[in-house]
C-alpha positions in Angstrom: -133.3 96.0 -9.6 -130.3 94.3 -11.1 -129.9 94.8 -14.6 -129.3 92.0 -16.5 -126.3 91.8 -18.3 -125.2 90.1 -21.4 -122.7 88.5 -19.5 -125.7 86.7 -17.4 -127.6 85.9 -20.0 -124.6 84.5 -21.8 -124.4 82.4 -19.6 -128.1 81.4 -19.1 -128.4 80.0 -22.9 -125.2 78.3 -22.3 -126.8 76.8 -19.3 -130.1 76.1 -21.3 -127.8 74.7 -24.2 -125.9 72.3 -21.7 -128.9 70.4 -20.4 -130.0 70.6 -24.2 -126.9 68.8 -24.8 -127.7 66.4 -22.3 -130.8 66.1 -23.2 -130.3 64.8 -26.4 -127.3 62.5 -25.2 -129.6 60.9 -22.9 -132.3 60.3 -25.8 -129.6 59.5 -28.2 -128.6 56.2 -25.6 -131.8 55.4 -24.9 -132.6 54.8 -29.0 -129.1 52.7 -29.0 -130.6 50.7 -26.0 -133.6 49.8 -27.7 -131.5 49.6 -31.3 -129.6 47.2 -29.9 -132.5 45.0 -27.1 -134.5 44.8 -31.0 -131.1 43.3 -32.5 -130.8 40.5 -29.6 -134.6 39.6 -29.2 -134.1 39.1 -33.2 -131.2 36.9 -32.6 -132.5 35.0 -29.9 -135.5 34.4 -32.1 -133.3 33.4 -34.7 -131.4 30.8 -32.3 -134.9 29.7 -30.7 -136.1 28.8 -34.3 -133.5 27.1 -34.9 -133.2 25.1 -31.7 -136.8 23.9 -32.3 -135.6 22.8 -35.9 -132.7 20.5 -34.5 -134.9 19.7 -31.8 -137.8 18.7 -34.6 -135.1 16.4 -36.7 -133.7 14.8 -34.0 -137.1 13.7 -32.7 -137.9 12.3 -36.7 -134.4 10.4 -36.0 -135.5 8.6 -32.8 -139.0 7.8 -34.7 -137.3 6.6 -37.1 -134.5 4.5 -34.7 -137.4 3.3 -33.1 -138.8 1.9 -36.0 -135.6 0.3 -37.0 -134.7 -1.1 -33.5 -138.6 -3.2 -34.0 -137.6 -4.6 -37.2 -134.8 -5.9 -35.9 -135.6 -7.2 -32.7 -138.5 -9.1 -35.5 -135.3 -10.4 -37.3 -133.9 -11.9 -34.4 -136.6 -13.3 -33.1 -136.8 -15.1 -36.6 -133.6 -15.9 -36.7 -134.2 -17.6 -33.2 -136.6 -20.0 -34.9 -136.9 -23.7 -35.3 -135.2 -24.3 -38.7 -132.6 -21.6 -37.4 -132.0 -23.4 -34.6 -132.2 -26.9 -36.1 -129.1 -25.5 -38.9 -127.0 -24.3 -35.6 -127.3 -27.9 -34.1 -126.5 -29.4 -36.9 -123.8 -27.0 -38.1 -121.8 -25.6 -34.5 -122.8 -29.2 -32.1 -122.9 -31.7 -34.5 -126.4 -33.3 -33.8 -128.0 -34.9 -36.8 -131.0 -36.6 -37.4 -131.4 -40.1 -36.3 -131.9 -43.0 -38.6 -134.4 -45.2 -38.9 -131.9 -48.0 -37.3 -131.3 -45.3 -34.5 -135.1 -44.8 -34.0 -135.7 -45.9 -30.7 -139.6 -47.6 -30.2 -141.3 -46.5 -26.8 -142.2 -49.9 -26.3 -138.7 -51.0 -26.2 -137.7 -48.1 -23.8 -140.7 -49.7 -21.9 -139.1 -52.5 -21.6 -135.7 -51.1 -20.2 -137.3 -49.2 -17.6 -137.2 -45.7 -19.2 -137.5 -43.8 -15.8 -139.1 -40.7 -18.1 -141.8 -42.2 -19.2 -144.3 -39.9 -21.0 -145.6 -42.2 -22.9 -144.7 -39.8 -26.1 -143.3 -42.1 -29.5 -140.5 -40.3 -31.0 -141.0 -42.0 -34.4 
């Protein structure tokens, strides 16, 4: 038998100690590793959160453009009315009203011929 000498085992327990060493390294990287995955998923949480807040606002916005593009589209349709339309004759063509001399009777259009006849008095 071979006796062991402290030279050997010197150099056993520095072995042993080495793959300690790299034992603990190697745990040491993996508790970084999940250090830092915990750190992002918290971020991206963060981010997601407030992506759906934005997302949540803007969506209020367009409810609320929506409402404001049907009131308007009331207002013009108002504004396309009959005493609307009557003041833009009157103002921007210059049509008026006739008069009573300008009244024209159906029966006297009857007379001329009126090629429309709809037999509708305009008086």
């Amino acid at each position: 038998m071979n006796p062991i000498t402290d030279s050997d085992l010197h150099e056993y327990i520095s072995q042993e100690m080495s793959l300690v060493g790299l034992y603990r390294l190697i745990v040491v990287g993996l508790l970084l590793g999940i250090l830092i995955t915990g750190v992002m998923i918290a971020l991206q949480t963060q981010k997601r959160h407030q992506t759906y807040q934005e997302l949540t606002h803007l969506r209020q916005q367009l409810a609320n453009m929506q409402v404001e593009q049907s009131r308007l589209l009331i207002e013009q349709q108002t504004f396309s009315a009959t005493p609307q339309v009557a003041r833009r004759a009157v103002g921007e063509l210059g049509m008026y009203y006739p008069t009573k001399k300008e009244h024209i009777n159906q029966k006297q259009l009857d007379e001329f011929g009126n090629p429309n006849n709809t037999g509708v008095s305009y008086e």
